[in-house]
PALUM-631842 format. One line per field, with one value per atom (N, C-alpha, C, O): residue number from 1; atom name; x, y, z. Coordinates in steps of 0.02 Angstrom, whole numbers. Layout:
<rs>
resi = (NUM ...)
name = (CA ...)
xx = (X ...)
yy = (Y ...)
zz = (Z ...)
</rs>
This chain:
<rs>
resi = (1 1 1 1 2 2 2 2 3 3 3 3 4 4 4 4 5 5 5 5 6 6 6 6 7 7 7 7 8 8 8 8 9 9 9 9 10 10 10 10 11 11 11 11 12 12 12 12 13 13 13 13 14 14 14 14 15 15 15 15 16 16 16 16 17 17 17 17 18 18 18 18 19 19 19 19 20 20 20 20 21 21 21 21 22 22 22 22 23 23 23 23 24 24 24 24 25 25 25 25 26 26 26 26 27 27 27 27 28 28 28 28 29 29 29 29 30 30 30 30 31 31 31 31 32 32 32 32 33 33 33 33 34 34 34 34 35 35 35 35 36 36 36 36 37 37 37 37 38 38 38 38 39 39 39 39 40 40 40 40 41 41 41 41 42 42 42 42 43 43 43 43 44 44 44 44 45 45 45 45 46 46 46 46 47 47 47 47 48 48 48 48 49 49 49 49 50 50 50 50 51 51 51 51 52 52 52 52 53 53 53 53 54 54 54 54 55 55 55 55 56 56 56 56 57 57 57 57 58 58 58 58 59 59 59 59 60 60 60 60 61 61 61 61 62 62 62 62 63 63 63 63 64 64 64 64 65 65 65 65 66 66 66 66 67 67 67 67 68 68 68 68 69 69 69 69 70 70 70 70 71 71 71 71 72 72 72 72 73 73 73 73 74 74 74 74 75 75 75 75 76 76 76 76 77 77 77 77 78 78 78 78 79 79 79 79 80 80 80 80 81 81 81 81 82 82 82 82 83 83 83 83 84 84 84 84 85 85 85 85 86 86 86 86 87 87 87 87 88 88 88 88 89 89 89 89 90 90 90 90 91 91 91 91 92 92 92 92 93 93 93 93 94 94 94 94 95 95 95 95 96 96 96 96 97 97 97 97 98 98 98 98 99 99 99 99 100 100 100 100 101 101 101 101 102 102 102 102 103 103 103 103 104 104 104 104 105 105 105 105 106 106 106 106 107 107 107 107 108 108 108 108)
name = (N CA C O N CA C O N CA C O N CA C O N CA C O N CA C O N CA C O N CA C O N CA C O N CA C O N CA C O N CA C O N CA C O N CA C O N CA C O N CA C O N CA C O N CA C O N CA C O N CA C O N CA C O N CA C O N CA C O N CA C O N CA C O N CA C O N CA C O N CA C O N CA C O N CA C O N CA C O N CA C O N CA C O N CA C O N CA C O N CA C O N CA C O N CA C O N CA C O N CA C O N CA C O N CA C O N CA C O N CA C O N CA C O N CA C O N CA C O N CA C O N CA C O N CA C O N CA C O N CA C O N CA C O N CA C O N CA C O N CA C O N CA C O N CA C O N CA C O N CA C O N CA C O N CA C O N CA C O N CA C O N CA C O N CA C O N CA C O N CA C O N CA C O N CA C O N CA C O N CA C O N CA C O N CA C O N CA C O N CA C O N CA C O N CA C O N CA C O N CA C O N CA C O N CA C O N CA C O N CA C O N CA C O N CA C O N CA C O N CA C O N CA C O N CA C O N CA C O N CA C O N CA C O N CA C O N CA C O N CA C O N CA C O N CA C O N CA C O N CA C O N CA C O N CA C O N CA C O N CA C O N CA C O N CA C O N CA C O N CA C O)
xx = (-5322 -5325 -5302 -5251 -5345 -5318 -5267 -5218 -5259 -5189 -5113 -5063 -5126 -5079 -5069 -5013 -5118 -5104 -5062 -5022 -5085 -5085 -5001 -4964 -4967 -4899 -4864 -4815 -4879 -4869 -4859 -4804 -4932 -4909 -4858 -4827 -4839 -4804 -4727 -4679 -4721 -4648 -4634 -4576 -4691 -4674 -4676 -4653 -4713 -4698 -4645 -4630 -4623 -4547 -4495 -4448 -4489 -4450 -4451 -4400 -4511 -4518 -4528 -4557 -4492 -4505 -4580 -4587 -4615 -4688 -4712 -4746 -4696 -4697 -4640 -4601 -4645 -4581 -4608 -4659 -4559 -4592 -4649 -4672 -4691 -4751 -4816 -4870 -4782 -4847 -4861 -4907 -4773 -4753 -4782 -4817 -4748 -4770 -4868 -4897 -4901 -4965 -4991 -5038 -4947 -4979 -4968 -4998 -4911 -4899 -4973 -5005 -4970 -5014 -5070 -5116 -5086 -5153 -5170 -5223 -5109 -5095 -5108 -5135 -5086 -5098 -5163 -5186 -5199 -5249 -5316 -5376 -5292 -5330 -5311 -5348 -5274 -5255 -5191 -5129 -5248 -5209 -5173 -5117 -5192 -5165 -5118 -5097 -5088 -5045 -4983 -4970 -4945 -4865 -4816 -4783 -4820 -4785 -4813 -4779 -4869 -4899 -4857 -4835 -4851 -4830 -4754 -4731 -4728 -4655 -4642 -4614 -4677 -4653 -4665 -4635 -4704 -4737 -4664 -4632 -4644 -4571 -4495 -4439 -4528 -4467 -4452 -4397 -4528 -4533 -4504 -4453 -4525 -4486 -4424 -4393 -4399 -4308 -4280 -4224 -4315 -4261 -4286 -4244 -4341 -4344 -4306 -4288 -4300 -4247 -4180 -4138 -4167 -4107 -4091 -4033 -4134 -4117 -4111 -4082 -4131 -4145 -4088 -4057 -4062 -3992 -3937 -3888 -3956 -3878 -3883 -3832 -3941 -3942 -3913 -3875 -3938 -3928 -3864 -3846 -3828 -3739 -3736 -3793 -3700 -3671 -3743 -3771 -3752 -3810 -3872 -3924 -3833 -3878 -3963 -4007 -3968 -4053 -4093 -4154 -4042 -4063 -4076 -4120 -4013 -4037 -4091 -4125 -4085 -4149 -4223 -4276 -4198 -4286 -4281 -4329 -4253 -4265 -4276 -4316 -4254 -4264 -4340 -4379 -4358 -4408 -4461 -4516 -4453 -4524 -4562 -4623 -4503 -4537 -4561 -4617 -4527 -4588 -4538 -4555 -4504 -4484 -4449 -4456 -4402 -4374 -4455 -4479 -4465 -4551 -4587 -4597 -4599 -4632 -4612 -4648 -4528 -4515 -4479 -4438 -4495 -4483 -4565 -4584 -4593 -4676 -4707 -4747 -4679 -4677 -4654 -4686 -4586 -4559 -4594 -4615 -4596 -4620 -4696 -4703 -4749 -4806 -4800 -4849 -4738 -4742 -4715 -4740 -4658 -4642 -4707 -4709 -4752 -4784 -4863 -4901 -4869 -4920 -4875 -4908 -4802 -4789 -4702 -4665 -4686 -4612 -4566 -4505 -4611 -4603 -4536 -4479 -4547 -4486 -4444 -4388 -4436 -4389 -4308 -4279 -4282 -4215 -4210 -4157 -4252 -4220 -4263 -4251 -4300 -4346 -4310 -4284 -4297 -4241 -4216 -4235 -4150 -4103 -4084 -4039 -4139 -4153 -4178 -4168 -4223 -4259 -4223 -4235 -4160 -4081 -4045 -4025 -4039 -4006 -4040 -4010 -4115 -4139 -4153 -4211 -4149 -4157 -4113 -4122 -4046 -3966 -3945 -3895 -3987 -3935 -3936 -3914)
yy = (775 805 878 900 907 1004 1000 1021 978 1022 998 1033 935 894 948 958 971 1004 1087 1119 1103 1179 1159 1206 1103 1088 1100 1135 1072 1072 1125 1148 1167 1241 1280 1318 1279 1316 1283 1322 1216 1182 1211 1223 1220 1246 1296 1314 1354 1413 1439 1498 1413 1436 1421 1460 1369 1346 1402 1422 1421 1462 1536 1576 1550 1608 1651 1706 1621 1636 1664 1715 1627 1645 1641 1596 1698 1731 1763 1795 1743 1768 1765 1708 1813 1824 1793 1787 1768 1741 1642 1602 1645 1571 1527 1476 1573 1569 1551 1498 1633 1596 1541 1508 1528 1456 1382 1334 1380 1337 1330 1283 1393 1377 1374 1343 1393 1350 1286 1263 1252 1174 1145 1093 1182 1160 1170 1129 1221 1213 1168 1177 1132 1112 1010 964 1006 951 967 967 979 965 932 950 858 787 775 718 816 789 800 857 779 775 824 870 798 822 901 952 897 978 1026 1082 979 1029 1052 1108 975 979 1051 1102 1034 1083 1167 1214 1176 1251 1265 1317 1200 1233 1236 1261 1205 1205 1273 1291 1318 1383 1408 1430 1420 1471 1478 1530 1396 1396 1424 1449 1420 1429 1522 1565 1536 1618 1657 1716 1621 1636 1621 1666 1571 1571 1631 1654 1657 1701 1764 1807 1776 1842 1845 1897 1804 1773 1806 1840 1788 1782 1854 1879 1899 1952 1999 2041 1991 2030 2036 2081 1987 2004 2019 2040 2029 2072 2114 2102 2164 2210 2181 2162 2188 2161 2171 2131 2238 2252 2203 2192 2181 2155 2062 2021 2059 1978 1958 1908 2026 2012 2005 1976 2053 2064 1999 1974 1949 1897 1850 1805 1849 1784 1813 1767 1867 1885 1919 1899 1964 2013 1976 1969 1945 1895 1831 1816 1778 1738 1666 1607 1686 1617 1561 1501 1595 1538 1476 1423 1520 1503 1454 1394 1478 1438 1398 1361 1391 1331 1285 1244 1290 1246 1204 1147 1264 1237 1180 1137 1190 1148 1093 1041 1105 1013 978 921 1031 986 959 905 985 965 902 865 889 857 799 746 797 751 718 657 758 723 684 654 696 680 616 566 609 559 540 586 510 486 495 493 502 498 544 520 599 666 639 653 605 615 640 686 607 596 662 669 704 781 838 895 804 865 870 926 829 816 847 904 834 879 924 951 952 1034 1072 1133 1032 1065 1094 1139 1022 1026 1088 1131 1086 1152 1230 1280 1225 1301 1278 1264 1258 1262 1287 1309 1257 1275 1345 1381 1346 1426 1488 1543)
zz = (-2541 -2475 -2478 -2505 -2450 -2452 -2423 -2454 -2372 -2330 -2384 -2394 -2410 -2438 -2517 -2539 -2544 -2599 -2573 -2607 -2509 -2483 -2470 -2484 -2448 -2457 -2497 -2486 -2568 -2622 -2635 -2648 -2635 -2666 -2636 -2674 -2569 -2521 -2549 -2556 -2562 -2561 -2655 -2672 -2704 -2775 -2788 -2842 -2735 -2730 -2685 -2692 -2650 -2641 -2672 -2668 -2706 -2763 -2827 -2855 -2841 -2898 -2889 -2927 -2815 -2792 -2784 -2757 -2804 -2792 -2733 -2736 -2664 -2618 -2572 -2558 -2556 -2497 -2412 -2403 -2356 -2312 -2283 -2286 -2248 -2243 -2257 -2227 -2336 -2396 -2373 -2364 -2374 -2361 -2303 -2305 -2239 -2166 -2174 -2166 -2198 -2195 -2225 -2204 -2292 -2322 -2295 -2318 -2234 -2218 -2141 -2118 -2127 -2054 -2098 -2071 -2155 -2199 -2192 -2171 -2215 -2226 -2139 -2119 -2112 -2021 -1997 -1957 -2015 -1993 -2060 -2055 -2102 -2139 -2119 -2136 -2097 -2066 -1994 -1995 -1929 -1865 -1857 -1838 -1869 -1842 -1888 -1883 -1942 -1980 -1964 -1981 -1944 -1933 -1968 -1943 -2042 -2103 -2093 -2088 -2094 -2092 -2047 -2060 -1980 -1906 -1951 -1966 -1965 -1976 -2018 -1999 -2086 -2148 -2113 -2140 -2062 -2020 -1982 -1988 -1936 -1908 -1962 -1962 -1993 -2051 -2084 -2105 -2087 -2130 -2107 -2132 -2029 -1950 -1968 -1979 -1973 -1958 -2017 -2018 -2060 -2138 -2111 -2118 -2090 -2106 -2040 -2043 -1989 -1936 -1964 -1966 -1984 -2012 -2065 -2063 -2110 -2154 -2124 -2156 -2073 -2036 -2010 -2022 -1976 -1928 -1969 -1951 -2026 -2093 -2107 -2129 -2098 -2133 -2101 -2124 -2026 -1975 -1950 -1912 -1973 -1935 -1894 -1883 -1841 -1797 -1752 -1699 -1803 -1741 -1723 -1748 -1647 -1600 -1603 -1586 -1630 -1637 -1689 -1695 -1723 -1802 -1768 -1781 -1719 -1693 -1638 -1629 -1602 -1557 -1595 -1579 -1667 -1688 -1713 -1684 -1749 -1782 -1712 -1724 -1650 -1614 -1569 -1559 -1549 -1531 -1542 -1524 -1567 -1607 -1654 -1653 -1712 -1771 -1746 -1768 -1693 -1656 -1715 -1723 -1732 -1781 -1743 -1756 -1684 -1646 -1617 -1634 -1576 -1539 -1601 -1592 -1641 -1707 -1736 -1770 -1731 -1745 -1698 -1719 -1635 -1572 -1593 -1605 -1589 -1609 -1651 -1633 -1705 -1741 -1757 -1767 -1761 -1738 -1671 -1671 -1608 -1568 -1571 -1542 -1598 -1625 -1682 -1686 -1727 -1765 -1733 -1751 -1680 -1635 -1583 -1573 -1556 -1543 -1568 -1531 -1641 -1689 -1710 -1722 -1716 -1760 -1757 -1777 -1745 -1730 -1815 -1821 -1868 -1941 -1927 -1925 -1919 -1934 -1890 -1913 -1836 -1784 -1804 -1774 -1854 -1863 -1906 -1936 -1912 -1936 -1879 -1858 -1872 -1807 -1747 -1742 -1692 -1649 -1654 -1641 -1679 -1680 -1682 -1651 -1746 -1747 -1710 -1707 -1670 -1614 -1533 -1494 -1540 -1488 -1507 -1469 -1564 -1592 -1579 -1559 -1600 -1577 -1523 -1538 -1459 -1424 -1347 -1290 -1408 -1355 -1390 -1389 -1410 -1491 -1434 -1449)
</rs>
């Protein structure tokens, strides 16, 4: 299955630094748009968001310009509300790590 390999590459190219950012993000909305209905797909798309909001979060410290750009200009909070909640409603599978995370960016 494409989208299932387009995972793969996205989950062994970030592992092997291959892909970062930008590169990552599009390979995951690859995998999403090569299987809609897939759950795991939505999941691993909001999963990218949070880890790259989260990195933005950590980088940015303190100045305020640096946290607004990571929660609004970059679109990562939004994208990964998006995502878990697309994967929540394709499939109850993620619940017990999507949930929560989704409670979390959502009260942040």
């Amino acid at each position: 299955d494409e989208a299932r390999l387009r995972l793969l590459r996205c989950r062994f190219g970030a592992s092997a630094g291959d892909l970062a950012g930008a590169e990552l993000l599009a390979a995951h909305k690859r995998a999403v748009d090569a299987a809609p209905g897939w759950s795991k797909a939505h999941y691993a798309l909001g999963e990218c968001h949070d880890r790259l909001l989260s990195a933005q979060l950590e980088a940015a410290g303190t100045d305020l310009a640096s946290i607004e750009k990571a929660y609004v200009r970059e679109g990562h909070l939004i994208g990964a509300l998006k995502g878990y909640g697309a994967a929540l409603r394709r499939s109850g599978r993620h619940l017990l790590r999507a949930l929560p995370r989704l409670m979390a960016l959502w009260l942040r």
